[in-house]
C-alpha angles and dihedrals in degrees: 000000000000106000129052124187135200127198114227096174159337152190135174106308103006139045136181129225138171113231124194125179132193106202126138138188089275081068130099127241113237132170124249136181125229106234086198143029109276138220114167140179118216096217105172126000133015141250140168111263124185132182128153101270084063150290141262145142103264111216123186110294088036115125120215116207131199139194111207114263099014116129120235140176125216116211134189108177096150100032141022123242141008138211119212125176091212122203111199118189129179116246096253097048096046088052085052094060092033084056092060095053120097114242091011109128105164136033092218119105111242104192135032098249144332118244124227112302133187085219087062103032096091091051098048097051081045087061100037089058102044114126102226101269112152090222099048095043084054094048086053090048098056088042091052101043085046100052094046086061092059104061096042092055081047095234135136117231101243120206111243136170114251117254112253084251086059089049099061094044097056088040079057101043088054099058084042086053091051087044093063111014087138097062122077104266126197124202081239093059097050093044095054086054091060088045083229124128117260096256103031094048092047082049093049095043090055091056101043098040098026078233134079112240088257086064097046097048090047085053088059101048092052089042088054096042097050093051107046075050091069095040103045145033099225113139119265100252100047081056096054092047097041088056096054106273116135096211137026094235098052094053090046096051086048101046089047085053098054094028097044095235142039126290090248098057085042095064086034086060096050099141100025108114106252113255124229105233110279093024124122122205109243118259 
């Protein structure tokens, strides 16, 4: 067994898993088959990977793509093991998100892989530090399908103002967001709501709110918690899971980095004037 694989997170359609292998050139060279559509990070080491759409050494930054079903070997001839961060989509969900690129005509990967690319750098480091949040892994996964279709359609993302049609459907989708900030929220959810398609309605949604709907949601949750923290006396942690966080740990290493301080030290300053960032209150 050379390769073990963990899953980080899923939704309907997609999951995410991080995939480390441990092959070296003592290894041999066997075909596999990819179960889903693939899109993977190479995120340490390198290998020789070949599918019939091509062949090339993948280096960290590359990024492997599969079509589902496709066969495809992993070699490592010079060096032993790999780490790949893998995002895996169904064929219907990652056509969802390809129908809502400009210039995207097919589904189907044309070419083995992508190398690292400056257009993509941003996004990659995004992924790799992503905390493990279902949302925000599934808000990664539709930028990054989405980018990747992109470059193979050879097209460039152009800024555009949303239609007014858009603009009704995102206006929706936030009061529908407020409505319901404390239950567990997908992009696709959101999205379905809006009657807009994954990508084009998280694309929409940036250039309208300056924000992707994670972020916003996020926004939401914190803005609720801190203040039900100066009005009440319920407990920490019946706050944080009453505005929508899964665990206690998570809201309170999100509200210290947008408050500035814990939970805890918030409710214990009801009453002191707030402080723009680098002031100091007078002595």
């Amino acid at each position: 067994m050379t390769t073990l694989s963990h899953l980080l997170a899923a939704g309907p359609g997609w999951h995410v898993r991080d995939i480390v292998c441990t092959a070296g050139p003592a290894d041999a060279v066997y075909e596999e088959q990819h179960a889903h559509c693939c899109i993977a990070i190479v995120r340490s080491g390198s290998f020789r990977y070949r599918s019939r759409q091509g062949g090339a050494v993948l280096a960290p930054g590359s990024i492997l793509l599969g079509n589902r079903g496709a066969c495809f070997e992993c070699g490592h001839e010079h060096a032993t093991g790999d780490r790949c961060l893998s995002f895996q989509f169904e064929p219907g969900y990652l056509e969802n998100i390809v129908s809502g690129v400009p210039g995207a005509r097919r589904m189907e990967f044309t070419e083995a892989h992508l190398p690292p690319s400056p257009a993509l750098a941003r996004l990659v480091a995004e992924a790799e530090a992503a905390n493990g949040d279902a949302s925000e892994f599934e808000e990664i996964a539709t930028r990054l399908a989405g980018a990747v279709a992109f470059q193979l359609a050879g097209a460039r993302p152009a800024p555009a103002a949303p239609s007014a049609r858009d603009g009704r459907r995102i206006s929706a989708a936030l009061r529908w967001i407020e409505a319901h900030s404390e239950e567990p929220l997908s992009l696709s959810a959101i999205a379905r709501e809006a009657a807009m398609s994954p990508y084009h309605f998280l694309r929409s949604f940036r250039a309208s709110i300056g924000m992707t709907p994670h972020q916003y949601l996020l926004r939401t949750r914190l803005h609720r918690a801190a203040v039900t923290l100066r009005r009440s006396d319920l407990p920490v942690a019946s706050i944080a899971f009453d505005c929508g966080f899964g665990d206690l740990s998570t809201f309170n290493r999100r509200f210290k980095r947008v408050m500035g301080e814990s939970p805890t030290a918030y409710r214990a300053g009801a009453g002191r004037p707030a402080l723009l960032p680098g002031l100091a209150l007078p002595r």
